[in-house]
C-alpha positions, 0 to 999 in steps of 0.5 A, spaced: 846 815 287 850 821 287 857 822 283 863 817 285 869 815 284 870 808 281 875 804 278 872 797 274 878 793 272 878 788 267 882 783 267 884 780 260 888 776 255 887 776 248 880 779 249 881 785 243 875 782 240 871 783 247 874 789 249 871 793 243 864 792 244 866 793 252 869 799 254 864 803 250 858 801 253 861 801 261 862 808 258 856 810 256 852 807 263 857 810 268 856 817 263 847 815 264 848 813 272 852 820 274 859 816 275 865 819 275 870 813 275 876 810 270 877 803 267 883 798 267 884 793 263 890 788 266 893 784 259 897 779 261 901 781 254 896 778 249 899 782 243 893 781 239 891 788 238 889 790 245 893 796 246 890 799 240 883 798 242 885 801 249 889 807 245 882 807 241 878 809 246 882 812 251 882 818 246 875 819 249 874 817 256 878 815 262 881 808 260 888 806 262 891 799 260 896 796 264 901 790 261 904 784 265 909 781 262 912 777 268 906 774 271 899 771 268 893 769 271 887 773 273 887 774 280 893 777 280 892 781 274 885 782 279 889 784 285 895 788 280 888 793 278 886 794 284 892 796 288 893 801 281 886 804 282 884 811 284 877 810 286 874 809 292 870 803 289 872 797 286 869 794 281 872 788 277 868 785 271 870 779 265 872 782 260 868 776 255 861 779 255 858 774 260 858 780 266 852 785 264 855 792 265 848 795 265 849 792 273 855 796 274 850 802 277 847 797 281 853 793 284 855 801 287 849 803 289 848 796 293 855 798 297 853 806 298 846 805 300 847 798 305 851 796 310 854 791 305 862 791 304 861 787 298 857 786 293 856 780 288 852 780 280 849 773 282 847 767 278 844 764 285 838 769 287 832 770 285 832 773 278 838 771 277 840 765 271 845 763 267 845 762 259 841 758 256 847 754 252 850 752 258 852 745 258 850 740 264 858 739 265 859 747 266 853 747 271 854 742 275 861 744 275 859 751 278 854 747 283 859 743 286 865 749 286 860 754 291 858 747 295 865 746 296 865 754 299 860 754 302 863 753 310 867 760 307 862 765 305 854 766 306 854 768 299 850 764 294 854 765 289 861 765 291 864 764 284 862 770 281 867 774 278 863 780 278 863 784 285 865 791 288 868 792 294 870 799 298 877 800 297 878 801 304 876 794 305 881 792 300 886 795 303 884 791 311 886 785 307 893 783 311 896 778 306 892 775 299 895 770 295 889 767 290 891 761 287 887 761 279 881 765 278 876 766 284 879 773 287 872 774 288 872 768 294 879 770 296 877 778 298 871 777 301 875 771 306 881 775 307 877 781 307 873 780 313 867 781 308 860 779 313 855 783 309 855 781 302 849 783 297 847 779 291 845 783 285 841 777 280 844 778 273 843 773 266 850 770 266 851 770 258 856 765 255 862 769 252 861 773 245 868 772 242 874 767 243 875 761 248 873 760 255 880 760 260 877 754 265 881 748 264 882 742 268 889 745 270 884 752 273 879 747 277 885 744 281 887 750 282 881 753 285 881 747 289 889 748 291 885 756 293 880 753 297 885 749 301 889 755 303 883 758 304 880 752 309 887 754 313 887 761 313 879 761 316 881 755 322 888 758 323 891 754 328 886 749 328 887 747 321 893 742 321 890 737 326 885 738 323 888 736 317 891 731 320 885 727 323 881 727 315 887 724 313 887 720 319 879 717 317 881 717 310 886 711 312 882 708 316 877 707 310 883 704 306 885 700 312 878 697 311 877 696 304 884 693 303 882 689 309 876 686 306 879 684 299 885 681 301 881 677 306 875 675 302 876 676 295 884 674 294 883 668 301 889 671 304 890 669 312 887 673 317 894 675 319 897 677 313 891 681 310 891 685 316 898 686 318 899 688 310 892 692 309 895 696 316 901 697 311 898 700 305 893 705 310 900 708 313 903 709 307 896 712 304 896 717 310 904 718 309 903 720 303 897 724 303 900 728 310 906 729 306 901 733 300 896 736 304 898 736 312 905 738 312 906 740 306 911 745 308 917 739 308 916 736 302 923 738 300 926 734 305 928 726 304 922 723 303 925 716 305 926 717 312 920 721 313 916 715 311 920 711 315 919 716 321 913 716 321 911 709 320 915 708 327 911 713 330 905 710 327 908 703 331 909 707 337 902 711 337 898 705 337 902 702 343 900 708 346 893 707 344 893 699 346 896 702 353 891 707 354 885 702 352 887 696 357 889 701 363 882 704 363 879 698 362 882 695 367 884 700 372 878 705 372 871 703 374 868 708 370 871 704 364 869 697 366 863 696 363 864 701 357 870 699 353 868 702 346 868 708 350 876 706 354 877 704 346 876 711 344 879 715 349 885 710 346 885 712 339 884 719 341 891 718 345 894 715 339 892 720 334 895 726 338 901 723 340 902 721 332 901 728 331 906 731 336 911 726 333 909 728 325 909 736 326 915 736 331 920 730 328 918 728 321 914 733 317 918 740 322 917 747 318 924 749 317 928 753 320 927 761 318 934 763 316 
């Protein structure tokens, strides 16, 4: 592969240790490989010796250290590199050992030399593994995390945070607002990245310090794929939203109808009408957090009762639908799951109409 311009960015916090075994050999296998490039390091204001390691090698080869010290968080360090960078390439890597650097040569060469706009030092495809002290919890957590993805990208390893991507191709993205640690996933969704090559590489287990995943990141990332989810469906994504909410209450309805019924002894009307009660209240509030959670400032009491109003009167549209097929329309007389259906879908919309116009409208722009 012929010279290119590159820039690696490493994103890092109190990784010092990490950093002095690191640098030198990036340096070494982009010196080998004929590459001419740069290396970022991105500090979230570490003070643990950082600095000084950058300054040590930046006397012998390109290295630039930029410190935030009013944002946290890898992504955005991530995305603070690359629009630092001078390179042609971008290439972002771990600074903890786990991302083998002699893989740095392969991960250009796959974006130069294919019609792949993205390139990924994957875990998943043939060749590639991960170290063999990785715990049960660590792997299934991986596994479940790239299922969760996998409407978004074809890759198969979309967690990887060892990937490349072409400048220009960064640059296309119209918005990028990551939530965590997976930019690699937000890139290649907000990029448009269609062909993505998958280089297998051993995931080692960091060499030096503590890993950074923690439960407040794995909520993150699932806070990440929700965004995601909406930017991908566009305008199909609220009702959307709203009919999964809508299910889920219907599995509370039903739930909560069977142990009031069978379990506590309660009377059939008092069970179903309070069983009815608490799925409305379920789907208030998970349509308030998920939904439309752009009017979470607003009262939440009269939204609740707003929206317990509306429910009365989409399933009074619902009622009114069914019997008048049923009873009005040949086609219907004999199939009344099918007049009942045509009802519920009614009721939804008209349930949805009246949450995104009146109880959960977006405010205004000033």
């Amino acid at each position: 592969m012929p010279a290119t311009d590159v820039s690696i960015i490493i994103p890092t916090y109190h990784e010092a240790p990490n950093l002095r075994e690191l640098l030198p050999r990036i340096h070494s296998i982009l010196d080998q490989a004929g590459l001419a490039g740069q290396i970022i390091v991105v500090d979230d204001n570490s003070r643990d010796g950082t600095e000084e390691v950058c300054a040590e090698f930046g006397r012998q080869f390109p290295v630039e250290l930029l410190i935030r010290t009013e944002e946290r968080g890898l992504s955005g360090a991530v995305i603070h590199g690359m629009r630092h960078a001078v390179g042609d390439l971008l290439l972002v890597m771990d600074a903890d050992l786990s991302h083998p650097p002699e893989k740095i040569p392969e991960l250009l060469e796959a974006l130069t030399s294919s019609d792949a706009d993205f390139a990924i030092g994957s875990r998943y495809v043939t060749g590639g593994e991960v170290d063999k002290n990785w715990g049960l919890f660590r792997w299934f957590n991986s596994k479940v995390s790239t299922l969760l993805a996998w409407p978004l990208t074809s890759a198969k390893d979309p967690m990887a945070g060892f990937f490349a991507i072409r400048r220009a191709r960064f640059e296309s993205a119209n918005f990028l607002d990551p939530v965590g640690y997976k930019i690699g996933l937000e890139l290649m969704v907000k990029c448009g990245c269609k062909n993505v090559a998958e280089i297998p590489i051993t995931f080692r287990d960091r060499l030096h310090g503590e890993s950074k995943l923690t439960l407040r990141e794995q909520l993150n990332y699932l806070r990440h794929l929700k965004r995601l989810y909406e930017y991908r469906l566009g305008v199909l994504a609220r009702p959307l939203k709203f009919l999964l909410v809508g299910l889920s209450g219907t599995v509370i309805d039903l739930a909560c109808f069977t142990l009031l019924d069978r379990a506590l002894k309660l009377d059939v009307g008092p069970a179903r009408a309070l069983a009815i009660w608490l799925a409305m209240s379920w789907n208030f509030w998970l349509n308030r957090r998920i939904t439309f959670s752009h009017a979470r400032g607003e009262n939440p009491f009269r939204q609740y009762v707003l929206f317990c109003l509306s429910c009365l009167v989409g399933a009074t549209v619902n009622w009114s639908i069914f019997y008048s097929l049923f009873s009005d329309v040949a086609l219907f007389a004999n199939a009344k799951l099918l007049a009942a259906i045509c009802g519920i879908v009614a009721g939804t919309a008209f349930n949805y109409v009246l949450s995104d116009r009146l109880m959960f409208r977006a405010p205004k722009s000033k």
